[in-house]
MIDOSE-1310 file (N, C-alpha, C; in nm, 2 decimals, decimal comma, always signed):
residues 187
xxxx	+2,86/+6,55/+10,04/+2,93/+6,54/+10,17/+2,84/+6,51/+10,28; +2,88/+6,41/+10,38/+2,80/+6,37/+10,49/+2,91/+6,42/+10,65; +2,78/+6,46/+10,70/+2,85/+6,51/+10,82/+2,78/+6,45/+10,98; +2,84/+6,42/+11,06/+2,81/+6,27/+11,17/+2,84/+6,43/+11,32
xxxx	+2,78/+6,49/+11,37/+2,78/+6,58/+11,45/+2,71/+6,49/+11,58; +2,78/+6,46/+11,68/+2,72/+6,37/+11,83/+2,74/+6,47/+11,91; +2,59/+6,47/+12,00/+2,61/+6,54/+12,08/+2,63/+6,37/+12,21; +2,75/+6,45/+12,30/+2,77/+6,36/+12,41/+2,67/+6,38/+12,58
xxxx	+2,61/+6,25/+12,60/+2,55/+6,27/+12,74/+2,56/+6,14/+12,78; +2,44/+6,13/+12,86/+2,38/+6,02/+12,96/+2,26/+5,98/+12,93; +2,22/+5,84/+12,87/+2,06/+5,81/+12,86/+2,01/+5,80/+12,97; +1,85/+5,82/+13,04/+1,82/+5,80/+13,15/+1,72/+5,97/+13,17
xxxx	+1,63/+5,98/+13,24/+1,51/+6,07/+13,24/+1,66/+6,16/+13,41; +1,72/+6,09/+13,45/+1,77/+6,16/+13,58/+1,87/+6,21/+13,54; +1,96/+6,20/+13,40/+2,04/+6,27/+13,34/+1,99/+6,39/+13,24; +1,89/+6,39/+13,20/+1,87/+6,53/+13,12/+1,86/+6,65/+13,15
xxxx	+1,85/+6,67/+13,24/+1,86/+6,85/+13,29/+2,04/+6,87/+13,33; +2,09/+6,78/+13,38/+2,24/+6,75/+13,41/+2,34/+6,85/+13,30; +2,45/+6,90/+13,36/+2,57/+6,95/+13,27/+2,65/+6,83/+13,19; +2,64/+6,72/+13,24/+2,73/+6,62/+13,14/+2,59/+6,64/+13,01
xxxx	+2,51/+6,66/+13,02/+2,44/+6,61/+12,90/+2,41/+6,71/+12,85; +2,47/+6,85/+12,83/+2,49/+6,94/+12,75/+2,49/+6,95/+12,59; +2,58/+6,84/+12,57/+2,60/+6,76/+12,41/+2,47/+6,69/+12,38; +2,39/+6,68/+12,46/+2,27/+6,61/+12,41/+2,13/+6,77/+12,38
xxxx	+2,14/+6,83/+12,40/+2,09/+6,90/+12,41/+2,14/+7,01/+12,33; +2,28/+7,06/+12,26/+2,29/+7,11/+12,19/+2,26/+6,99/+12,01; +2,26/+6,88/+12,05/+2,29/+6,78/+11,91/+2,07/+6,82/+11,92; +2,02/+6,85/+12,01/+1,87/+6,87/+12,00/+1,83/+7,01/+11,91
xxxx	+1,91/+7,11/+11,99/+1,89/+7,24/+11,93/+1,91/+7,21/+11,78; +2,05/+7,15/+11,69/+2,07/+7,14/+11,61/+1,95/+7,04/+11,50; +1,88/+6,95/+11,55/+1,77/+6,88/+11,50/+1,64/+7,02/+11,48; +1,66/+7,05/+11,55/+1,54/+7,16/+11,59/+1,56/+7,28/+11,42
xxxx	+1,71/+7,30/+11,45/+1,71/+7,42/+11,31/+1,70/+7,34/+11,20; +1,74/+7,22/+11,19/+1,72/+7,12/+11,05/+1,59/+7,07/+11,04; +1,52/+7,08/+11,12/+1,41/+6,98/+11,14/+1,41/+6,88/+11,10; +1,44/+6,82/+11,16/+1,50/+6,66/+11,18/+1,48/+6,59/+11,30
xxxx	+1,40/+6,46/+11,31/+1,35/+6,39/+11,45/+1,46/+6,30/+11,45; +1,48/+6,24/+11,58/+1,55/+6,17/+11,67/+1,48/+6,03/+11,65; +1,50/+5,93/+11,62/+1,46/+5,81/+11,63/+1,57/+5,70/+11,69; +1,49/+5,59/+11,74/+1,60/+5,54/+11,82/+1,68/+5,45/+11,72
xxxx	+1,80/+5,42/+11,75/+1,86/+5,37/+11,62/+2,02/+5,26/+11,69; +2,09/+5,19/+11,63/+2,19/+5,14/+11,69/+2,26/+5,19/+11,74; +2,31/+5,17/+11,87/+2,35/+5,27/+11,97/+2,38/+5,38/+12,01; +2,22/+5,42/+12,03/+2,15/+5,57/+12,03/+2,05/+5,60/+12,00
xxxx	+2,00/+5,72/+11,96/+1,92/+5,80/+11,89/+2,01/+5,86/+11,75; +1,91/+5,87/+11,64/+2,04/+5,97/+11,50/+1,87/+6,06/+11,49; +1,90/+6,14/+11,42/+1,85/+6,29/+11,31/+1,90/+6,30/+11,19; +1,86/+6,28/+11,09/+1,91/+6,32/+10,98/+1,85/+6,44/+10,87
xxxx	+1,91/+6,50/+10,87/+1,87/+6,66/+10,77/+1,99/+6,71/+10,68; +1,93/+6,80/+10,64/+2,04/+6,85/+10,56/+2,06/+7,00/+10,61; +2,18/+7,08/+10,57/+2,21/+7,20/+10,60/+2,28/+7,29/+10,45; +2,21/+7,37/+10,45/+2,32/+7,41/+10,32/+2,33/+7,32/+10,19
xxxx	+2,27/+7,18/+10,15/+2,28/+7,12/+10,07/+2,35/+7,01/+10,10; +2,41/+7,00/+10,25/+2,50/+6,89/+10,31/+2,42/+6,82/+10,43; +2,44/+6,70/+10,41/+2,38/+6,58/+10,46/+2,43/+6,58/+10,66; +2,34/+6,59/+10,70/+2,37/+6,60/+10,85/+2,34/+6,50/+10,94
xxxx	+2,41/+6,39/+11,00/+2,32/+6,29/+11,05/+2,41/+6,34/+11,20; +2,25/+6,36/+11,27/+2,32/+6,38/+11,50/+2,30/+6,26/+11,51; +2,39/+6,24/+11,61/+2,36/+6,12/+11,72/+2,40/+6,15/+11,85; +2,31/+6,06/+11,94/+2,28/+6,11/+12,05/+2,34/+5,95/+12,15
xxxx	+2,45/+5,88/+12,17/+2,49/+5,79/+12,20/+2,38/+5,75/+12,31; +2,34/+5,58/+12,32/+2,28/+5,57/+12,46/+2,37/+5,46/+12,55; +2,49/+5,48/+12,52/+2,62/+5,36/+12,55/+2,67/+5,42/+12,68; +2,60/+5,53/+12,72/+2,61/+5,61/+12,83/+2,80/+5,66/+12,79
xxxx	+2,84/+5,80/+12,86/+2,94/+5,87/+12,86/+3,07/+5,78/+12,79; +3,07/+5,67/+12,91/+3,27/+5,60/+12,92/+3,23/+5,52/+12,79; +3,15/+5,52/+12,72/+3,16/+5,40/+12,58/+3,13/+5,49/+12,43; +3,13/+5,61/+12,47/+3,05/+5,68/+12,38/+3,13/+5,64/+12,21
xxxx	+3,23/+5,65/+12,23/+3,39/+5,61/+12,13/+3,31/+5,50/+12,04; +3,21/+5,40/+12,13/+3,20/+5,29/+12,02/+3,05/+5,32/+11,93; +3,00/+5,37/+11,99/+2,89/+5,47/+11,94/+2,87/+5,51/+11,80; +3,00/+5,64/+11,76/+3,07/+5,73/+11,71/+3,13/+5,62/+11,65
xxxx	+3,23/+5,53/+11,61/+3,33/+5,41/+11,59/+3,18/+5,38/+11,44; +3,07/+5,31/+11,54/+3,03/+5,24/+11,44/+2,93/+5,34/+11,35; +2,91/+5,46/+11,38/+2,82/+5,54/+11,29/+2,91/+5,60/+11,20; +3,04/+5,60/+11,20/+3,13/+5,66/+11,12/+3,14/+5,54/+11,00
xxxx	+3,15/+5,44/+11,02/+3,16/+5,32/+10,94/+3,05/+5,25/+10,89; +2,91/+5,24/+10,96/+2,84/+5,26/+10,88/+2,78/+5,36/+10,73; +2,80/+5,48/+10,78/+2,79/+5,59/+10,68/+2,87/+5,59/+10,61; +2,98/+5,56/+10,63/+3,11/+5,60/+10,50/+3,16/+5,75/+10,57
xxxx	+3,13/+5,79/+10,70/+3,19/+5,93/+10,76/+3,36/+5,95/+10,78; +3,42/+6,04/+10,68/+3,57/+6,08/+10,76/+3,60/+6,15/+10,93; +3,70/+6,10/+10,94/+3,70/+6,15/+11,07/+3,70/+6,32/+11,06; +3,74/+6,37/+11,00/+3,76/+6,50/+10,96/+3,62/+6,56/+10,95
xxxx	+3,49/+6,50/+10,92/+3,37/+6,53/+10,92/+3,27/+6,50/+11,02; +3,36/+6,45/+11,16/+3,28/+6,45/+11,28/+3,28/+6,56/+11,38; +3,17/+6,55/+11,45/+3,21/+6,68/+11,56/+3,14/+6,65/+11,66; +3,24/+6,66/+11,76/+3,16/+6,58/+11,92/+3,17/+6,68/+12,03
xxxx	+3,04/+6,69/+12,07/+2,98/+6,81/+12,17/+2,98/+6,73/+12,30; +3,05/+6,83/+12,39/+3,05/+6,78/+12,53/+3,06/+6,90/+12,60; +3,08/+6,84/+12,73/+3,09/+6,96/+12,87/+3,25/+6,98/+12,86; +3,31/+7,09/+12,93/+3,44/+7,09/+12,97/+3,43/+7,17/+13,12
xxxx	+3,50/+7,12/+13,23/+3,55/+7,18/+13,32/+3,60/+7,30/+13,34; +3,69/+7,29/+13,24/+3,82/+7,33/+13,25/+3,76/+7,53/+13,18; +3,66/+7,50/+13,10/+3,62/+7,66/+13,09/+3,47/+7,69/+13,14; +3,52/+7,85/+13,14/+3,41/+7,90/+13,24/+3,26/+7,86/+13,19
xxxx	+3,13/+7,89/+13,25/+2,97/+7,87/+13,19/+3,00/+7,91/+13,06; +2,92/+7,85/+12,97/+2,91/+7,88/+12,85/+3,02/+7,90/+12,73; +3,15/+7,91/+12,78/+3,26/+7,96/+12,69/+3,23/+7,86/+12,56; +3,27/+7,90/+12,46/+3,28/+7,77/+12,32/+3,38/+7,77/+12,30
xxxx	+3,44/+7,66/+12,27/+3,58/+7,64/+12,23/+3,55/+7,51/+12,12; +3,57/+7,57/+11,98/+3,63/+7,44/+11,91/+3,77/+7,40/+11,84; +3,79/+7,28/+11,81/+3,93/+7,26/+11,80/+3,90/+7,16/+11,73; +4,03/+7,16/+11,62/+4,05/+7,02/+11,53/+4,13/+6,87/+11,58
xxxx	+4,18/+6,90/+11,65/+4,23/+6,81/+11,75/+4,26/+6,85/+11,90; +4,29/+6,73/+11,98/+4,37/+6,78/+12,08/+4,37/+6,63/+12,22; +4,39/+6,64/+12,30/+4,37/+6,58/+12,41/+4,23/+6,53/+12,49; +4,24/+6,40/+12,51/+4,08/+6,45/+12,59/+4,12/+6,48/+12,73
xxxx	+4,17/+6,53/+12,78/+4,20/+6,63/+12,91/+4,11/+6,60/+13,02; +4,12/+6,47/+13,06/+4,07/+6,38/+13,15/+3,91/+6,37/+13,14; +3,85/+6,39/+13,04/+3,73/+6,35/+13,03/+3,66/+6,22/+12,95; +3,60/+6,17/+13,01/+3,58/+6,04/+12,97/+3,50/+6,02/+12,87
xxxx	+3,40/+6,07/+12,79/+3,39/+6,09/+12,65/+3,48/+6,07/+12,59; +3,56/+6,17/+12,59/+3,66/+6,19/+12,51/+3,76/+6,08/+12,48; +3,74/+6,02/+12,63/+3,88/+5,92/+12,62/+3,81/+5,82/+12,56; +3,73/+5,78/+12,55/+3,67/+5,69/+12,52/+3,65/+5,67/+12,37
xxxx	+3,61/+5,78/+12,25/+3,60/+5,84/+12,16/+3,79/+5,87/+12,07; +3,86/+5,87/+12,22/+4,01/+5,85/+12,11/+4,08/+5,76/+12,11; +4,03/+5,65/+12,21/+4,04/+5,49/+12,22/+4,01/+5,42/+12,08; +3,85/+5,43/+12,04/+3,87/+5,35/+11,94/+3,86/+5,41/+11,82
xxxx	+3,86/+5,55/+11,79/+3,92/+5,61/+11,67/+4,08/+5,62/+11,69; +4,13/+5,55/+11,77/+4,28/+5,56/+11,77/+4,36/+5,65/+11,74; +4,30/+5,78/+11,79/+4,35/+5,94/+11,70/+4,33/+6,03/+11,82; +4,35/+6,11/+11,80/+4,32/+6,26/+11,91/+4,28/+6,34/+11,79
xxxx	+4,31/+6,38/+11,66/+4,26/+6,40/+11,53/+4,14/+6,44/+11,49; +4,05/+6,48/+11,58/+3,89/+6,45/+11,56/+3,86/+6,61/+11,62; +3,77/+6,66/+11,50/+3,70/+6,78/+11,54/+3,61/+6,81/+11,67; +3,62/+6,90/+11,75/+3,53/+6,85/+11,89/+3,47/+7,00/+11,90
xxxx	+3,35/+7,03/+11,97/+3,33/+7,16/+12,03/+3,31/+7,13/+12,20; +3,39/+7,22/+12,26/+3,32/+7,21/+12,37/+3,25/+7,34/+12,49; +3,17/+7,28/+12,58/+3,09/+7,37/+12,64/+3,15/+7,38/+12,78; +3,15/+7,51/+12,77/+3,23/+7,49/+12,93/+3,09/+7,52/+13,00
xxxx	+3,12/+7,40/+13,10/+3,05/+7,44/+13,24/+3,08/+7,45/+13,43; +3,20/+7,54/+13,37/+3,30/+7,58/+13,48/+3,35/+7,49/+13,56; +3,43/+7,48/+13,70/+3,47/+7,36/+13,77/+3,40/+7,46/+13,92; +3,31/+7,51/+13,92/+3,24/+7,52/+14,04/+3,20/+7,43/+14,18
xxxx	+3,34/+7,36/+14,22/+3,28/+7,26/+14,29/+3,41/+7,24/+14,43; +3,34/+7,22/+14,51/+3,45/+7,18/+14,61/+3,55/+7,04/+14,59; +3,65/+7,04/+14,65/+3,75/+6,91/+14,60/+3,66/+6,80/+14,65; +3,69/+6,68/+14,58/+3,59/+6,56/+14,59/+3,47/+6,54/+14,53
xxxx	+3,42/+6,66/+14,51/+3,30/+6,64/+14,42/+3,29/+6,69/+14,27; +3,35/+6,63/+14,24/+3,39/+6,69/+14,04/+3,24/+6,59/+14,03; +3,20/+6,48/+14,04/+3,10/+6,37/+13,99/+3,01/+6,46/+14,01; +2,99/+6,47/+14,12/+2,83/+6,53/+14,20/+2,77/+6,63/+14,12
xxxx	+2,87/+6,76/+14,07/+2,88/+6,86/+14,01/+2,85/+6,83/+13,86; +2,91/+6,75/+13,81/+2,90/+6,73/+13,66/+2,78/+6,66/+13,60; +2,77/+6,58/+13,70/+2,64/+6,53/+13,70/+2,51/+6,57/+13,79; +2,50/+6,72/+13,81/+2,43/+6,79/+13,85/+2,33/+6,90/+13,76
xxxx	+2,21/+6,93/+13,85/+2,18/+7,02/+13,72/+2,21/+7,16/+13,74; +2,20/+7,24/+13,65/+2,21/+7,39/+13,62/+2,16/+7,49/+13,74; +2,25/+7,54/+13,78/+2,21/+7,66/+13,82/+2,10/+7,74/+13,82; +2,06/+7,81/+13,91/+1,94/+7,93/+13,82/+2,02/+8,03/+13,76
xxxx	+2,16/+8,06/+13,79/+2,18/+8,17/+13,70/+2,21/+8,10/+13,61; +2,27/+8,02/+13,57/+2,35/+7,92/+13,44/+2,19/+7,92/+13,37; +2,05/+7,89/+13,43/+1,98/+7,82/+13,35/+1,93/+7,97/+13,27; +1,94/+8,05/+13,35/+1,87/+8,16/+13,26/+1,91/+8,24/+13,17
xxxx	+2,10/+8,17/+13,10/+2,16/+8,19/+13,02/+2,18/+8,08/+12,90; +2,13/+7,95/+12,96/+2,13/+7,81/+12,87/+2,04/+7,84/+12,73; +1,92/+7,84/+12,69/+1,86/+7,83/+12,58/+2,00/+7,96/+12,50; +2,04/+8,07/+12,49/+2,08/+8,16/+12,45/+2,21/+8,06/+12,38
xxxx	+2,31/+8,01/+12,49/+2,43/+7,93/+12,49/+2,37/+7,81/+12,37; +2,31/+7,74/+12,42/+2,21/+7,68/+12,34/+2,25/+7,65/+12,21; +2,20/+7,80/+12,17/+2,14/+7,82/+12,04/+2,27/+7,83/+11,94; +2,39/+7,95/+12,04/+2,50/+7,95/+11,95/+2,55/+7,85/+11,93
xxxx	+2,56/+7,76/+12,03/+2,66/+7,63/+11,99/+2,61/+7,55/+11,88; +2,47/+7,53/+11,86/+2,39/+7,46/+11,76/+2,49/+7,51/+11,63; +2,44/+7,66/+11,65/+2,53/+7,77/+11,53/+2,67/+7,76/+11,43; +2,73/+7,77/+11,57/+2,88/+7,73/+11,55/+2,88/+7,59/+11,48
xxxx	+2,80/+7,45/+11,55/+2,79/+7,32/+11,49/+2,78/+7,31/+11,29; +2,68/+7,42/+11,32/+2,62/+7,41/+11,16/+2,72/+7,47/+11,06; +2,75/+7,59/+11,14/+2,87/+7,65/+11,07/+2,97/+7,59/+11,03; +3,04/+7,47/+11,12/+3,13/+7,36/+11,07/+3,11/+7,27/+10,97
xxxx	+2,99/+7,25/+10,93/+2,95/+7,15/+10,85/+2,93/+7,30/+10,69; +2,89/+7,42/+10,73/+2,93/+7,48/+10,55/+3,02/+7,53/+10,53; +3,06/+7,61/+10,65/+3,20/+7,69/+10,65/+3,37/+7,61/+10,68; +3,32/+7,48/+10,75/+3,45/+7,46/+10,76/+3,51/+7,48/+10,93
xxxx	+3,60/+7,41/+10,98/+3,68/+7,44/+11,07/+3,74/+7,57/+11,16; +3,77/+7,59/+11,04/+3,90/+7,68/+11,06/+3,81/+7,84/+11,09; +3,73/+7,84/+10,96/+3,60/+7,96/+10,98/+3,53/+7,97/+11,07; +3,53/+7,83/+11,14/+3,43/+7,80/+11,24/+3,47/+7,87/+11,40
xxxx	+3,57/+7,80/+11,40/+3,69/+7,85/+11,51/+3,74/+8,00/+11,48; +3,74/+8,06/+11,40/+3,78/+8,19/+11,38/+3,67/+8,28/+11,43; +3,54/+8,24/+11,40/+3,42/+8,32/+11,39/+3,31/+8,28/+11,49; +3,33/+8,19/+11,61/+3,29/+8,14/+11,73/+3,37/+8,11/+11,83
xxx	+3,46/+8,07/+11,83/+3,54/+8,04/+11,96/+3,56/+8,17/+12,07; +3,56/+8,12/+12,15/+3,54/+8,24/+12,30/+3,42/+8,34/+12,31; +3,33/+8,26/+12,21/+3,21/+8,37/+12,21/+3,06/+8,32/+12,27
């Protein structure tokens, strides 16, 4: 069994400390427990390790956020990946710092990863985790914010958040979905 886990960001040295690039940074932690390097590869960076006896390949899109879909599109089809064995790491608004939420399908709820990623998998169908990084922002500036960096209190809870999400990631790939979501979500 092969498993295609993307973490979602922004290539570029001015996006890495940023909340959209959260999915880039948990798909790192996740390299990190596999030991597995990042090489640059067709559109992106990939990692490939194994977990448990199961084949793990991250990628790290560099098609920037609104294209991520084609990214994901062609690494699934290269590899021979089901959609049922992807899992795409992003920021969410919509919940508070840190919360984990994963889901086996659902909406992409106005985020542009997302929409992008159910464009050309033509599905809403697709395993996702996401990271909340609250909607702390005054009206008009959702961009400014999202594409901002970390707080000092946020930062001095990040490595911790970090690590479980990596957790949860890996968990999906031995345990499954459903265990996954049972045994991480809201935590």
């Amino acid at each position: 069994m092969k498993y295609l886990i993307i973490g979602l960001g922004n290539k570029g040295d001015e996006y890495t400390e940023t909340r959209h690039n959260i999915g880039f940074k948990v798909a790192e932690k996740i390299a990190e427990k596999i030991e597995a390097k990042f090489n640059s590869a067709n559109f992106g960076w990939t990692a490939e390790g194994k977990y448990k006896g199961r084949k793990v390949l991250l990628l790290k899109p560099d098609t920037y956020m609104n294209l991520s879909g084609k990214a994901i599109k062609f690494w699934m089809a290269k590899e021979n990946i089901p959609i049922e064995n992807i899992l795409v790491i992003t920021d969410d608004l919509a919940l508070p710092f840190g919360t984990l939420r994963m889901k086996a399908k659902g909406s992409d709820a106005g985020h542009n990863g997302l929409k992008s990623v159910q464009n050309e998998l033509q599905s809403q169908a697709y395993p996702r985790l996401r990271f909340g990084i609250s909607a702390d922002f005054s009206a008009g500036k959702q961009v400014d914010y999202v594409l901002g960096e970390w707080n000092e209190e946020e930062k001095e809870k990040l490595n911790e958040r970090i690590n479980q999400f990596a957790d949860a990631a890996l968990s999906f790939v031995f345990a499954g979905i459903q265990n996954t979501m049972s045994a991480f979500n809201g935590k």
